[in-house]
Structures are given as structure tokens and as C-alpha cells.
FIDO-659760 format. One record per residue (C-alpha): residue number from 1; x, y, z; residue in three letters. Coordinates in nm, 3 decimals, padded with zeros to 5 digits. Example, Ala and Ser with C-alpha at 12.3 -4.5 7.8 and 13.67 -1.06 7.14 Angstrom:
REM residues 2
R    k       c1       c2       c3    r
R    1   01.230  -00.450   00.780  Ala
R    2   01.367  -00.106   00.714  Ser
END
This chain:
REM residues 140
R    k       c1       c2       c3    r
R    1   15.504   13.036   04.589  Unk
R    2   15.655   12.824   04.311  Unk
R    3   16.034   12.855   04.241  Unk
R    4   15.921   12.952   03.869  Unk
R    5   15.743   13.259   04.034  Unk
R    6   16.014   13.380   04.214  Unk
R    7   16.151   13.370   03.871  Unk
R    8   15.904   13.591   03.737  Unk
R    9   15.921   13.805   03.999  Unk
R   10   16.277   13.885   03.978  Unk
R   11   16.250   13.989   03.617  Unk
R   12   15.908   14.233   03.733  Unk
R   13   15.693   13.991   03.532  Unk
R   14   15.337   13.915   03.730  Unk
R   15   15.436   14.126   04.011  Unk
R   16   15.234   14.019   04.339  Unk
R   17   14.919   14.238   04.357  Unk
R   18   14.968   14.472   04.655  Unk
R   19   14.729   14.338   04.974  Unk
R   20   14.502   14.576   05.075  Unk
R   21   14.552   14.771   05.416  Unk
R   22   14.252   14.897   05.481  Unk
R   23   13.924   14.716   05.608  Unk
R   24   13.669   14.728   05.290  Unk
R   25   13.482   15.065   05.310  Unk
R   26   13.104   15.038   05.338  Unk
R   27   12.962   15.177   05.050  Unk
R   28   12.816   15.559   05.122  Unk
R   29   12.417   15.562   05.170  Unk
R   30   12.206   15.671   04.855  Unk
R   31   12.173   16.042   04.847  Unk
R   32   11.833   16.192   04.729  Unk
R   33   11.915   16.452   04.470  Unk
R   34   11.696   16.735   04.459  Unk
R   35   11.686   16.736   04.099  Unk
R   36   11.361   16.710   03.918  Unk
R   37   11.225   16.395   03.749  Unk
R   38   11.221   16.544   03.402  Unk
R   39   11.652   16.601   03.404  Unk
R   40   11.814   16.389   03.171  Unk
R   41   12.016   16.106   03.295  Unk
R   42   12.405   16.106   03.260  Unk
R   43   12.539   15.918   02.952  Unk
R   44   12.628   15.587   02.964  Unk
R   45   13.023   15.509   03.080  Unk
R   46   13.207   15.307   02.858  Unk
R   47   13.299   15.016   02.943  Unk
R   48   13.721   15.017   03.031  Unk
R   49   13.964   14.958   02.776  Unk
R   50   14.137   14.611   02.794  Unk
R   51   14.482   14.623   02.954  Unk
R   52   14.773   14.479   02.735  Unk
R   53   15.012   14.283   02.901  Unk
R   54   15.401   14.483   02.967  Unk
R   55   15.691   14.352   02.801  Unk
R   56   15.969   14.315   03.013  Unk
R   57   16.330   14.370   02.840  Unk
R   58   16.436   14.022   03.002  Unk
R   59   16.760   13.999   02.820  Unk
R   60   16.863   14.365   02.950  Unk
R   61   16.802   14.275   03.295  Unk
R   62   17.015   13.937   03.220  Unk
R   63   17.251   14.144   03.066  Unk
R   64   17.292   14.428   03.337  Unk
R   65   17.304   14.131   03.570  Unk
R   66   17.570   13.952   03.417  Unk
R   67   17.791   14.249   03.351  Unk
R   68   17.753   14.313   03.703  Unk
R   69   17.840   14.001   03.877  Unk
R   70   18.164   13.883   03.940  Unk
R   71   18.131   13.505   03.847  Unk
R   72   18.097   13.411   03.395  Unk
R   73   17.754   13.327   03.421  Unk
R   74   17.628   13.176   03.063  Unk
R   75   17.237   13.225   03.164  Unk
R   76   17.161   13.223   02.763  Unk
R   77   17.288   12.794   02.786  Unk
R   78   17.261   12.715   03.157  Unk
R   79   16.947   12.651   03.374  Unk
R   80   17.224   12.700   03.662  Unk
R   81   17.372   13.017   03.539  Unk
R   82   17.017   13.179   03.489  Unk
R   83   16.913   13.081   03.854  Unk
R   84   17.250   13.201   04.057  Unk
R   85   17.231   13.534   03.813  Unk
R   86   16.872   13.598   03.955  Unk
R   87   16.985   13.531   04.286  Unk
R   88   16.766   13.171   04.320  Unk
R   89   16.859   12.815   04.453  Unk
R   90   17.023   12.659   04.161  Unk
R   91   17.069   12.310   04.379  Unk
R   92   17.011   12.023   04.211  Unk
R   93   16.742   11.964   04.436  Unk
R   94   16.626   12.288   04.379  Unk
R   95   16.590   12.207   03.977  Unk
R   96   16.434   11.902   04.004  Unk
R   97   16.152   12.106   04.228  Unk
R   98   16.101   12.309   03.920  Unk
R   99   16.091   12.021   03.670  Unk
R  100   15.856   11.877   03.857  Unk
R  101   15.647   12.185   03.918  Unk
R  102   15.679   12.295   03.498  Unk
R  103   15.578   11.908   03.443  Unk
R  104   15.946   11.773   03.291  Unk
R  105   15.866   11.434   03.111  Unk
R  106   15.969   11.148   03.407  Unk
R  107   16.226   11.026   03.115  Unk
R  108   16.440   11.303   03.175  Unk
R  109   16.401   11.338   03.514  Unk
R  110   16.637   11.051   03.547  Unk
R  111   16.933   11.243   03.360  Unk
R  112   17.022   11.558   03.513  Unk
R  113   17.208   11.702   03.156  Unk
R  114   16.863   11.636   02.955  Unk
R  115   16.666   11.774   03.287  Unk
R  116   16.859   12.080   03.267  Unk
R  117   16.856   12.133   02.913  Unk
R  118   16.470   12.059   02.932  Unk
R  119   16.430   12.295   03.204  Unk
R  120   16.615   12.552   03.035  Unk
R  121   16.450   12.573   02.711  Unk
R  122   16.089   12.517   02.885  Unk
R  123   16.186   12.829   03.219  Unk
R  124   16.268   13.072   02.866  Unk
R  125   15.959   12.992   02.702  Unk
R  126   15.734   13.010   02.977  Unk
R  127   15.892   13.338   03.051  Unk
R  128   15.840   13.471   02.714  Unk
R  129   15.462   13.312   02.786  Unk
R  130   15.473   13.570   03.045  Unk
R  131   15.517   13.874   02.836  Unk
R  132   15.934   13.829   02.846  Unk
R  133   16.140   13.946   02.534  Unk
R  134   16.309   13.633   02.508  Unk
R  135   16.440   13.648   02.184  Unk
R  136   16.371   13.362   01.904  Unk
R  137   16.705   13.182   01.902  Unk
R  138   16.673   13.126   02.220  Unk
R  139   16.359   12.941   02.241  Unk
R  140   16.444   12.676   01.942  Unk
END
């Protein structure tokens, strides 16, 4: 799992699909109804509505988060902040991982203040991608 899902994850956006327990159950054998050839059929099932994607309330959790920790964090400006207030690897090491993995241009790779201003901006946006509320200012 990529850092930028464990990002997700925290905030309850694309939540891992619960693994099955169970073996697969064998489907039960046909059953021979004794109802005549002449009954009419059932109707036809609709076909399932399609599901809309949640919104999470990102910058509520953020919020809560913030209030709740004892450290300033700034998540709304820092790459750094955002990562320690979810509880992530903020390393540098750990950023350039997710530059890499979010495909940061290779000319700011080699700055760490345009990396992390890149990596900001792009880790809001892609959250907001993911059915986040991030809110317009933000994301310009």
C-alpha cells in the first residue's frame, strides 16, 4: 500500500473492501417447482441503481484533528503538518516516496521547498479526486 493510501484511509476515503471469511458457497442445486407450465413468469428485476461516491468532510476531520493535538500543525500550507496530523511518516524520505509515487516533475524533486509545495497542492487535489471536500482556495 502506497503512502497516498494510507492517506485516504485515514480520512475514511476508499476504505479497504473487507476480505471475505468464508470459503465461496456452492451455489444451491436447481429446484423443480411444481408449478404448471402455463404460470406467468416473475417480472423482470431492475437492474441496481448506480452508487454515488460519499463525500468525506475532510476539513472537519483536519479540523477536529488539529484542535486536538498538542503541536500548531498548519496542515492547510504544509505537506509536513498534514502528514504528522494524520499520524503518517512526514520524513523527508518519506515525501520524496510520495512524490515519486504521485509522479512530481524530476525538476522539483531536486528542491525540497518546491517538492513540498508540489506535493501539497497535488496530495489536496487528489484527495478532493477522491470524493474529499477540499475546499476551492485550497486547491489554487
Amino acid at each position: 500500500m502506497g503512502l497516498f493510501s494510507k492517506i485516504l484511509e485515514k480520512l475514511g476515503i476508499n476504505k479497504p473492501a473487507k476480505a471475505e471469511t468464508t470459503a465461496p458457497k456452492t451455489p444451491p442445486a436447481p429446484q423443480v417447482s411444481p408449478v404448471p407450465q402455463s404460470a406467468p413468469s416473475a417480472p423482470p428485476v431492475a437492474p441496481a441503481a448506480p452508487v454515488a461516491i460519499a463525500v468525506v468532510d475532510v476539513v472537519a476531520q483536519l479540523e477536529k484533528l488539529a484542535a486536538a493535538n498538542p503541536e500548531k500543525l498548519n496542515w492547510k500550507v504544509s505537506i509536513v503538518d498534514l502528514l504528522k496530523l494524520l499520524g503518517l511518516e512526514s520524513s523527508f524520505a518519506a515525501r520524496k516516496e510520495l512524490a515519486v509515487e504521485l509522479g512530481c516533475p524530476s525538476e522539483k524533486m531536486g528542491d525540497s521547498a518546491q517538492m513540498n509545495m508540489w506535493l501539497h497542492k497535488t496530495v489536496l487535489q487528489k484527495i478532493a479526486d477522491n470524493g474529499g471536500n477540499i475546499p476551492k482556495e485550497l486547491l489554487d
